[in-house]
C-alpha positions in Angstrom: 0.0 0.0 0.0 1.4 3.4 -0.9 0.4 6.7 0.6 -1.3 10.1 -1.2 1.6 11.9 -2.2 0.5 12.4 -5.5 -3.0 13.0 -4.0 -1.3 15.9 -2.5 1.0 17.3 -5.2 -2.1 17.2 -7.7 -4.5 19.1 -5.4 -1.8 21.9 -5.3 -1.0 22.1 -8.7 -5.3 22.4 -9.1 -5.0 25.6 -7.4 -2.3 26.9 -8.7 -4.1 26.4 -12.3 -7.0 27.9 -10.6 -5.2 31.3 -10.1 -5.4 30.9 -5.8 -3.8 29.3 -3.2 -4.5 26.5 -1.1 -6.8 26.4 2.0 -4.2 24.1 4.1 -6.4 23.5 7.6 -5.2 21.6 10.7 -6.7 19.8 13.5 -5.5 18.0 16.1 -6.8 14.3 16.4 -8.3 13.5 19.2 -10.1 16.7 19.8 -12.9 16.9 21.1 -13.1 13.3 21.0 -11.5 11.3 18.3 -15.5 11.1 16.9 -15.7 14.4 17.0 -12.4 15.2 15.5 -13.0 13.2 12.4 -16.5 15.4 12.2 -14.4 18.2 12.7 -11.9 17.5 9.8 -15.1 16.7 7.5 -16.5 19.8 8.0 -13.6 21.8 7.3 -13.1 19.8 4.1 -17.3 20.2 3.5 -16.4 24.4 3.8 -13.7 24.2 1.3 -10.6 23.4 2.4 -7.9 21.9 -0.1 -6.4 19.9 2.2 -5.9 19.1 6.1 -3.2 18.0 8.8 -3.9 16.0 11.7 -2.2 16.6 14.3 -0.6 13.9 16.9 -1.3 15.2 20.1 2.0 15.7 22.1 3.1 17.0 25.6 6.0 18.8 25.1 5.1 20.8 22.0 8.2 23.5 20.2 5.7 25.0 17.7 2.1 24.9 19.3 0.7 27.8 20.9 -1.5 28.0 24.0 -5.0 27.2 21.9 -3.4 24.1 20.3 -1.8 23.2 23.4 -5.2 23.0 25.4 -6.5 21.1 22.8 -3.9 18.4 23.0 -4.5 18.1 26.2 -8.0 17.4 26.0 -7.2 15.2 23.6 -4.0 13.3 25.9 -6.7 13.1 29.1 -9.2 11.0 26.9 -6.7 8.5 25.8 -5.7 9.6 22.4 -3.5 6.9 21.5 -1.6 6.6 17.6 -4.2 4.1 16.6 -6.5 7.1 16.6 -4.4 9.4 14.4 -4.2 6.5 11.8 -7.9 5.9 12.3 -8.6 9.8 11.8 -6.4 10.1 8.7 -8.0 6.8 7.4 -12.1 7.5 8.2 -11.3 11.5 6.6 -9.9 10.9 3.6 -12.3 7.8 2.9 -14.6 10.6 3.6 -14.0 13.0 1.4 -11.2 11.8 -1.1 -9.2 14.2 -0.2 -5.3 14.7 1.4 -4.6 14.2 4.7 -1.3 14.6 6.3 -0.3 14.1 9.7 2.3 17.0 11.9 4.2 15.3 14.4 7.0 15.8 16.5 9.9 13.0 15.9 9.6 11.7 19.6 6.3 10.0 19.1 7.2 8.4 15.5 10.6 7.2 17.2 9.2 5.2 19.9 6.4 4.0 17.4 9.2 2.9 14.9 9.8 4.6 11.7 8.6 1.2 9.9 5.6 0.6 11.5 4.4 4.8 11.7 5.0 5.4 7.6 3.2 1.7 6.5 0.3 2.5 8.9 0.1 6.2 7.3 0.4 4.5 4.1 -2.2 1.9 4.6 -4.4 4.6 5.9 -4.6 6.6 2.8 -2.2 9.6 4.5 -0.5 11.9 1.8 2.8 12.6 4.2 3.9 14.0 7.1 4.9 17.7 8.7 7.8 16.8 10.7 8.4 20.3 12.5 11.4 19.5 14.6 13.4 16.6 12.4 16.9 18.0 11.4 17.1 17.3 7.7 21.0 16.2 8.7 19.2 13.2 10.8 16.3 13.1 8.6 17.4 10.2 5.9 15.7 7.4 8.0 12.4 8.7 7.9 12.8 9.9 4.2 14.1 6.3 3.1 11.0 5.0 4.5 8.5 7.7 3.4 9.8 7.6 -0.1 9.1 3.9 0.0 5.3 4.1 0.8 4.4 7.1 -1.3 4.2 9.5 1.6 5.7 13.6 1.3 8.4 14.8 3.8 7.6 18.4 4.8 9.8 20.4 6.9 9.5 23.7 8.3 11.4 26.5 7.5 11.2 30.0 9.4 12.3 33.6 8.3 16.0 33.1 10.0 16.7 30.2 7.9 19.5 31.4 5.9 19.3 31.1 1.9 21.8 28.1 2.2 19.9 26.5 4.9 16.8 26.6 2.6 18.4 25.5 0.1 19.5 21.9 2.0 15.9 21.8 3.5 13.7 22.5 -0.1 16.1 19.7 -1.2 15.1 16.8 1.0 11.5 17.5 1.3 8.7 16.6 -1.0 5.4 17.5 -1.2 5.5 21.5 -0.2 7.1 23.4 1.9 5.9 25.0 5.5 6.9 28.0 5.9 6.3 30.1 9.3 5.4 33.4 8.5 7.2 34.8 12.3 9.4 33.7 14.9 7.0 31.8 17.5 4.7 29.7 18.1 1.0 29.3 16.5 -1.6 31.3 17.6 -3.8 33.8 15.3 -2.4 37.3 15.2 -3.7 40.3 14.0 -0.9 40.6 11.2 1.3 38.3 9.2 3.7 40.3 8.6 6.2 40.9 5.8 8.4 38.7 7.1 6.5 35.7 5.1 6.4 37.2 1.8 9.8 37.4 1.9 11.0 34.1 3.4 8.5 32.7 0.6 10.7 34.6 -2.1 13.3 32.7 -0.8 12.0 29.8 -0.2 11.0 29.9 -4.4 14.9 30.5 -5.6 15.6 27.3 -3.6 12.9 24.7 -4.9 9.9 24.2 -7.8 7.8 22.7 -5.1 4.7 25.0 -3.3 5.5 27.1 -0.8 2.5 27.2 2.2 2.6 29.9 4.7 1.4 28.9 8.1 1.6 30.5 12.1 -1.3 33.7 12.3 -3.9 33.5 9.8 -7.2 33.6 11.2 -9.8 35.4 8.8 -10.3 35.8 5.5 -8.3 39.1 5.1 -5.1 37.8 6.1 -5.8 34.2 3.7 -6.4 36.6 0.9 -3.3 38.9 2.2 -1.0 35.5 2.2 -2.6 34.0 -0.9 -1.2 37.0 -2.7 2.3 36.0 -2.4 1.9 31.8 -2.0 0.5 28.8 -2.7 -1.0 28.1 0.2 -1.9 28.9 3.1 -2.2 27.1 6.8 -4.6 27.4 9.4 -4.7 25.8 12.5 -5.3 28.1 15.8 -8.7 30.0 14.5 -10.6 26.4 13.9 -9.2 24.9 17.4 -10.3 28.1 19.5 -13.9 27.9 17.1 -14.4 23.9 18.6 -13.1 25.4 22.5 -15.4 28.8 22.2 -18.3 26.4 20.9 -21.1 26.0 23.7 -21.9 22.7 22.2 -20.5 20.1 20.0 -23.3 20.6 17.0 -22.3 24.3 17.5 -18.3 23.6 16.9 -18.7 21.5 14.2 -20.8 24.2 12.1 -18.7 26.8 13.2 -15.6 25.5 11.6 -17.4 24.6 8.9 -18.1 28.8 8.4 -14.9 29.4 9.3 -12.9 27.2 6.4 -16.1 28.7 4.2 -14.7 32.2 4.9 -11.3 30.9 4.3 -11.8 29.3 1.0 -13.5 32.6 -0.1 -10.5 34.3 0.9 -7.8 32.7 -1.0 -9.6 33.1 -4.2 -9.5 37.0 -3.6 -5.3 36.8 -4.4 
């Protein structure tokens, strides 16, 4: 069984020839429940997103912000266990069709086994992997293995990454790059900033492959503002804080549902 790689490449290149970006939306499995996370993620997809990560809930988090961070913890205290990422990726893209990736700190894929974490992706119809704090020096392990069951290695890159830097990292990954529009963690903000549009010009003189901006979008202004300068463009904070602001679970489910609506409008107004 190989994994959605194409899947993946394909849906961004359908953008691109659709003169806008991507709507790239994340979700941590697990949350509210692992049930209610896969609703979640087919909601989002049902508003218009392109394409969504799953994230593995962890407790000692580099890149997540408070809202993700109380979210993986809801998700830790009911038991979320790896079996229920695989499950979430599997039961969303049979779903909808549609690319699913999972972001994951190296820790939890380590003590899984490299092996046994990308044939289990792969069997569960998962288009790659967001691997946030892998060193692409230590990285030829997982790549090996991901290139063997059709899965995409994306790594992160931030606006101190130096143009040699990005060059080494654009040239092990596959699938598209992340790139964090600031230096911190995610959380919406009320501005991008300028930072991304240039470490996205960068980013381009390195590599062919899309480049998706990620860390402070939150409303269709800024997805518009970010779609003007990349392919696509990430989202994870505003639909966790609609699910935790939700006074019910029905209410959640079609508020992040608006929300990726609002989104997907936004990236077509490049």
């Amino acid at each position: 069984m190989t994994g959605n790689i194409r899947l993946l490449s394909d849906t961004l290149a359908r953008a691109k020839s659709e003169d806008r970006a991507a709507l790239v939306a994340y979700l941590p499995a697990g949350f509210p429940t692992v049930d209610g996370g896969i609703e979640a993620i087919k909601a989002v997809f049902d508003g218009g997103a392109d394409v969504v990560e799953v994230g593995l809930p962890h407790s000692d988090p580099v890149l997540d912000g408070p809202v993700i961070q109380t979210a993986d913890d809801i998700a830790l205290r009911g038991g979320v266990r790896i079996a229920d990422v695989m499950r979430t990726v599997r039961e969303a893209h049979t779903a909808t069709g549609k690319p699913v990736l999972v972001m994951t700190y190296w820790n939890p894929i380590d003590r899984y086994g490299v092996e046994r974490f990308t044939a289990e992706l792969a069997e569960a119809g998962g288009a790659g992997c967001i691997l946030p704090d892998l060193p692409v020096q230590e990285s030829e392990v997982w790549r090996e293995h991901a290139d063997k069951h059709g899965l995409a290695t994306v790594f992160v890159v931030a606006p101190s990454s130096r143009d040699e830097r990005l060059a080494e990292i654009t040239a092990a990954g596959s699938g598209f790059v992340y790139a964090a529009s600031l230096m911190g963690v995610t959380g919406t903000r009320e501005s991008v900033g300028a930072q991304a549009q240039d470490l996205v010009g960068r980013t381009r003189a390195s590599t062919e492959m899309p480049v998706c901006v990620g860390l402070g979008v939150s409303n269709a202004e800024q997805a518009a503002e970010v779609a003007g300068f990349a392919d696509g463009v990430i989202v994870g904070s505003a639909f966790v804080k609609r699910l935790l602001d939700a006074e019910h679970h029905e209410a959640g489910i079609a508020a992040v549902r608006a929300l990726a609506a609002e989104l997907a409008e936004g990236v077509r107004k490049r």
